[in-house]
C-alpha positions as CSV (number, residue, x, y, z in Angstrom):
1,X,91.4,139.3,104.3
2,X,93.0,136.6,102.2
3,X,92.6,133.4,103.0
4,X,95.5,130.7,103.4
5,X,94.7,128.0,101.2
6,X,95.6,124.4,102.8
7,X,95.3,120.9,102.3
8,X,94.4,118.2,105.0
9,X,95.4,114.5,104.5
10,X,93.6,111.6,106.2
11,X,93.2,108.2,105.8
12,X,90.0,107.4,108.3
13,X,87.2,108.6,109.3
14,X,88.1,112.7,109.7
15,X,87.4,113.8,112.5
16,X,90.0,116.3,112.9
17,X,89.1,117.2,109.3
18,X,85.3,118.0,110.5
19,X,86.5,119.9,113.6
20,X,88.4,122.1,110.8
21,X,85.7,122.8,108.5
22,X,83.2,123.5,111.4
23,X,85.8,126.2,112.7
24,X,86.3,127.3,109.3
25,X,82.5,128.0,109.1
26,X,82.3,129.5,112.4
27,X,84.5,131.8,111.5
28,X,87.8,131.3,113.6
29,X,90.1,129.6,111.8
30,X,91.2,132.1,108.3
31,X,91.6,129.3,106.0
32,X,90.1,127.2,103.4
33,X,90.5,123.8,102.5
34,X,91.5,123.6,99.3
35,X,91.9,119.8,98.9
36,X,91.6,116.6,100.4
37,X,94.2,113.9,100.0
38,X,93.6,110.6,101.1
39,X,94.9,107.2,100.1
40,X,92.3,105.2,101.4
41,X,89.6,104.8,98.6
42,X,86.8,103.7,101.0
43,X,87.3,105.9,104.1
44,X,85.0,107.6,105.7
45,X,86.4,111.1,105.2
46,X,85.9,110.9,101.5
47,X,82.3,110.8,101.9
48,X,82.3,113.7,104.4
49,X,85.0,115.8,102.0
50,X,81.9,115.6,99.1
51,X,78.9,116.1,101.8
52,X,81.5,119.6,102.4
53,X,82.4,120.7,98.5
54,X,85.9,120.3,99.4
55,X,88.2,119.2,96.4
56,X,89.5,115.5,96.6
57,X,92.4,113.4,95.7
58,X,91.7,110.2,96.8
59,X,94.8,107.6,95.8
60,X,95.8,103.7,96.4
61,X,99.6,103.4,96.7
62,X,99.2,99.9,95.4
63,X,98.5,101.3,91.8
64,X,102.1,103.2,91.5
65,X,105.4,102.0,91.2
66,X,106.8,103.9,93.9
67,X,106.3,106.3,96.8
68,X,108.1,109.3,94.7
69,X,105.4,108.3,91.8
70,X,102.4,109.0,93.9
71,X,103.6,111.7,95.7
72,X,104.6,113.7,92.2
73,X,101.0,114.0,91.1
74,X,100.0,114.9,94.8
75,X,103.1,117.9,94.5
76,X,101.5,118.9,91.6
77,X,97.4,118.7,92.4
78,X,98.9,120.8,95.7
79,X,100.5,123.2,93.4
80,X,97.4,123.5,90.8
81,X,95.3,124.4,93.9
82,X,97.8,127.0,95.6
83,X,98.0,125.1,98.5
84,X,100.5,127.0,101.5
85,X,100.4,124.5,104.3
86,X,99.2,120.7,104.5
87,X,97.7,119.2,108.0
88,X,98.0,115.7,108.4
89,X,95.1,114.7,110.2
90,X,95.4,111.2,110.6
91,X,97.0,110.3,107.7
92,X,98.8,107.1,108.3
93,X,101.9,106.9,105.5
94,X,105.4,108.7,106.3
95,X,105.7,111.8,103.8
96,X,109.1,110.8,101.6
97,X,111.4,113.8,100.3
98,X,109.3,114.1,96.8
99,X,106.6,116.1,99.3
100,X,108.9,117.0,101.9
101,X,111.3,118.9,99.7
102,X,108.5,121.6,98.4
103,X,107.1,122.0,101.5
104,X,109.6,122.1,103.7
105,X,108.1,123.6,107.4
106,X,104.5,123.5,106.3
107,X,103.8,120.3,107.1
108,X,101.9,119.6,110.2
109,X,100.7,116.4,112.1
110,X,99.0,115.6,114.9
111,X,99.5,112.4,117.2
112,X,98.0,110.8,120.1
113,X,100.7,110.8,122.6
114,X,102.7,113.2,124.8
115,X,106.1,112.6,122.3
116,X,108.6,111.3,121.8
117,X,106.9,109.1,123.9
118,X,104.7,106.3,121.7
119,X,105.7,107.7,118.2
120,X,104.1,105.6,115.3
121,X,100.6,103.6,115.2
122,X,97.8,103.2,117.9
123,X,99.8,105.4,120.3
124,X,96.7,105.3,122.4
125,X,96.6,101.6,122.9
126,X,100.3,101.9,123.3
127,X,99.7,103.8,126.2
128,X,97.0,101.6,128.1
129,X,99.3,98.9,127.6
130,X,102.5,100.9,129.5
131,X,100.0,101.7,132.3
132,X,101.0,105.2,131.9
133,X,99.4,107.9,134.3
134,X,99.4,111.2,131.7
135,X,98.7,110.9,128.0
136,X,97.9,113.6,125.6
137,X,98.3,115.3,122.5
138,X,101.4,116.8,120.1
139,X,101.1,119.1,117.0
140,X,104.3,119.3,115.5
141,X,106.6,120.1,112.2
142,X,107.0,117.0,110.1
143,X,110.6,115.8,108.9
144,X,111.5,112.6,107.2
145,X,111.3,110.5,110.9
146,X,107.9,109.0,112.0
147,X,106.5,111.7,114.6
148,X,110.2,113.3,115.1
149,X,109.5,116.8,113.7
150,X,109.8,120.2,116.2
151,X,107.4,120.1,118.3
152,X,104.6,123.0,118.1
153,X,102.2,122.5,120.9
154,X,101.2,119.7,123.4
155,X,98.4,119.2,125.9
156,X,98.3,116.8,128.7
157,X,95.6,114.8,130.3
158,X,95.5,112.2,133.2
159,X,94.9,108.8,132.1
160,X,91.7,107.3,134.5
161,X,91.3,104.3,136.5
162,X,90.0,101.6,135.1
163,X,90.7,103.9,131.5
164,X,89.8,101.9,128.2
165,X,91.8,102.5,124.8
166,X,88.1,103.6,123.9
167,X,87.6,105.9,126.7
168,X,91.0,107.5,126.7
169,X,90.6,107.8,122.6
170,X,87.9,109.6,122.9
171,X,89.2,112.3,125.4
172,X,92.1,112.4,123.3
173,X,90.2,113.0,120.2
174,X,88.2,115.8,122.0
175,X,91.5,117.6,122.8
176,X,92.4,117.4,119.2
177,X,89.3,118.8,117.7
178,X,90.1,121.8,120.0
179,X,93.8,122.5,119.6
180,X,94.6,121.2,116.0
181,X,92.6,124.3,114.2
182,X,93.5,126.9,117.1
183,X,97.1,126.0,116.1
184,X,96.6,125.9,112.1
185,X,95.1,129.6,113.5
186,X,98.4,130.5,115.3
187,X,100.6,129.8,112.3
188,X,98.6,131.4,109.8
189,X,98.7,134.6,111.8
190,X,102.4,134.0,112.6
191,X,103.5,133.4,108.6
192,X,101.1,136.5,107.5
193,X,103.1,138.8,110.2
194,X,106.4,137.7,108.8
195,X,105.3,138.1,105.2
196,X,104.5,141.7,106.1
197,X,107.1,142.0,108.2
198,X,109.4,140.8,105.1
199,X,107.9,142.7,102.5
200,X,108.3,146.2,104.1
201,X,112.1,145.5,104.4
């Protein structure tokens, strides 16, 4: 069976990226990563990214004139490596139209909150701070909005007493590494059925 061939962004320490790759070598999740972009030049996930053999891009905006300059050569190192679908897994820059455009529907994200509620950064620490009672997780589309794409899957979870932004980040995070690659899973299966489906017409 072939496998889809995607790329996963982060800017941090790549958790989500791990929980990929360990699914990937398990065996449940038909994919391979075929590159890792991130614009953070000392993050943790680089070192992690080499540790696993996948192919890197690592980037700092500062050193191009624009947004649509950096994002070009990423269009391009995506198409050299016949990268189908990009997962943002905590990568924490707003995709302009230069990467939107070619990959219109294939990009995913994941964000720490229940949205649209606490859209943008440290959702979780938003959330302690509104003394909320549920928080959770959302997978969804990306458009040209922070964390306003359709939204794919959520998954809720009550917020403790006496809950710290640690605590509740970590229960968050544990979610994540669950649902983020059995949805990458879901959508592969769901764009191989319509390619078939398309190609027998």
């Amino acid at each position: 069976m072939r496998k889809t061939k995607i790329a996963v962004f982060a800017s941090g320490t790549g958790s989500n990226y791990e929980a990929i790759m360990d699914q990937i070598n398990a065996g449940q999740l038909a994919c391979e990563v075929a590159l890792l972009v991130c614009d953070q030049p000392n993050a943790k996930v680089i070192g992690k990214a080499e540790e696993l053999g996948t192919p890197l891009f690592v980037f700092d905006p500062k050193q191009y004139e624009s947004k649509a300059t950096f994002e070009n050569e990423i269009v391009q190192r995506l198409q050299e490596q016949g990268v189908e679908l990009i997962i943002l897994a905590g990568y924490m820059r707003l995709i302009g139209p230069t990467l939107l455009a070619p990959y219109e529907s294939k990009i995913i994200n994941i964000h720490p909150s229940l949205l649209p509620a606490f859209p943008g950064k440290d959702a979780v620490g938003q959330a302690i701070e509104a003394g909320v009672r549920v928080a959770g997780v959302t997978i969804h589309f990306v458009d040209e909005g922070m964390d306003t794409g359709q939204i794919i899957d959520q998954q809720a979870l009550y917020v403790e007493k006496g809950e710290t932004r640690d605590s509740l980040q970590k229960r968050i995070q544990a979610i994540e590494h669950r649902l983020f690659p059995q949805t990458i899973q879901k959508l592969i299966e769901e764009q191989a059925e319509t390619g078939e489906r398309g190609a027998s017409i």
